[in-house]
N, C-alpha and C positions, 0 to 999 in steps of 0.2 A: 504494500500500500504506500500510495506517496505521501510525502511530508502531511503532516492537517494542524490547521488551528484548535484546539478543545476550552471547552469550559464548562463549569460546573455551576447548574442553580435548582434549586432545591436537589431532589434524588438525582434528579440524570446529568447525566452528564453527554453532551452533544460536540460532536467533530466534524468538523468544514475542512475537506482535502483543498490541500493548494494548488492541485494540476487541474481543475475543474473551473469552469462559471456558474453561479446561481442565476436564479429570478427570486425576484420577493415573495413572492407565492409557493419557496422552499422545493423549487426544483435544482438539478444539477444538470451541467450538458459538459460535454467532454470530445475535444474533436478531434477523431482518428480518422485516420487517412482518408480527407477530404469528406467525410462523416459526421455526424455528431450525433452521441449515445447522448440518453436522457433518463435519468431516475429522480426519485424522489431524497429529499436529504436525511440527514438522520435524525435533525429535529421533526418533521414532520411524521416520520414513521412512529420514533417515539410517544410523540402527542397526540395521536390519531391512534393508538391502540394498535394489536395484532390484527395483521390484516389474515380475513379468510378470502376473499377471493376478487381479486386483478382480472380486467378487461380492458387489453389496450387495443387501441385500431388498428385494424385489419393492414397489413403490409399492402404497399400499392394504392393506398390512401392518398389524394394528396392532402393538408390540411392546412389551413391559414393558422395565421395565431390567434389564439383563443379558441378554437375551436379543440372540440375535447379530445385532447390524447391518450389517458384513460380515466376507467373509475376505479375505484376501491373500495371494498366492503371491509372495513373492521368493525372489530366488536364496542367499537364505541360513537363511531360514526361513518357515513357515507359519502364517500369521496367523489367531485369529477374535477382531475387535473383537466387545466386548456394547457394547450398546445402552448410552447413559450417563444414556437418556430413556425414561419410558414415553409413547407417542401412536402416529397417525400418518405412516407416513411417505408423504408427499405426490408428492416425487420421488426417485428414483435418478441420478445424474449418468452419461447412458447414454454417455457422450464416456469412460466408462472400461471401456467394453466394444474398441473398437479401440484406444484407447492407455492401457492402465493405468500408463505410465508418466509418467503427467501426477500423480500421486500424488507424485512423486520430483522433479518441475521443478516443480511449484506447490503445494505442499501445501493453503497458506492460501487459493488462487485456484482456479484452475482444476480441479486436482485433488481437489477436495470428493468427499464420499460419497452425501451421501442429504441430503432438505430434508422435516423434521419438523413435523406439528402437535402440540405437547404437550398431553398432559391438563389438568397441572396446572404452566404455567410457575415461576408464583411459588414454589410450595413446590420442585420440581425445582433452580432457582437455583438455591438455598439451599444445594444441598448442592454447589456447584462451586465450583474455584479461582478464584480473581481472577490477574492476570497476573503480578503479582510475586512470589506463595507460590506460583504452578506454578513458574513461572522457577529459582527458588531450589531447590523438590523438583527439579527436572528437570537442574539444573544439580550439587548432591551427586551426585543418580546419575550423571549421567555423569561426572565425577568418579571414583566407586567401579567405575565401568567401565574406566577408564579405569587402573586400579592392578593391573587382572586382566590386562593384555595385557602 
C-alpha cells in the first residue's frame, strides 16, 4: 500500500493514500495506464456500516458526472454514489457481486468499484482533491460527526 495520511476521532480511525485523488463526497480515483479506478474511501465505508450488497454500472456504460456509479446497501444505510467522472466505464469489479464486503476490508485495494475511461482527464483532475485538502475536509467532518453522538 502506498504512503497514507491517518487520523484518529473518536473509535476509528480513517487513512487517505497519497497516490490517489478524492471528491468531497468520499470517493477515490487513481489513474492507471490512461484509466482511472474508482472506490469509495475508508471514511465513508466506515461511516456507512458493512456493506451487504454493491451494484455498480454495467461496463460499457457511458456516464456523465453525477450520474450514478453505484449503490450500496449497508446495514445502516443506503447508498447511491454519482459518478465523480464523465466517460466510460471499462470494468465493474465483479468480485463485488459474491462478496460486497470486500468494500469494508479493502477499500483502496480490492474493494474498488468500477475502472473508467474518461472523456476529458485533464480538465476532470482539475476539479478533484489532492490528498491533504480531502484529509483535512474528511477529517473536520468527522470531527463534527463525531460531537452529534
Amino acid at each position: 500500500m502506498a504512503e497514507y495520511l491517518e487520523t484518529t476521532v473518536d473509535k476509528f480511525t480513517f487513512k487517505v493514500p497519497l497516490d490517489r485523488l478524492y471528491t468531497s463526497g468520499h470517493t477515490w480515483l487513481k489513474e492507471e495506464d490512461g484509466l482511472v479506478r474508482i472506490g469509495v474511501t475508508d471514511y465513508l465505508q466506515q461511516t456507512s456500516g458493512d456493506v451487504a450488497f454493491a451494484d455498480v454500472t454495467a461496463p460499457g456504460t457511458h456516464v456523465a458526472i453525477g450520474n450514478t456509479l453505484a449503490a450500496l446497501e449497508t446495514i445502516k444505510v443506503n447508498l447511491e454514489l454519482p459518478s465523480p467522472l464523465a466517460g466510460l466505464i471499462k470494468e465493474a469489479n465483479a468480485a463485488l457481486q459474491e462478496t460486497p464486503e470486500l468494500v469494508n476490508q479493502d477499500p483502496y485495494g480490492q474493494g474498488w468499484l468500477a475502472l473508467f475511461a474518461p472523456d476529458e482527464w485533464p480538465a476532470q483532475r482539475a476539479g478533484l482533491l489532492e490528498p491533504k485538502t480531502y484529509f483535512e475536509q474528511m477529517k473536520a467532518e468527522a470531527v463534527e460527526e463525531s460531537k452529534k453522538l
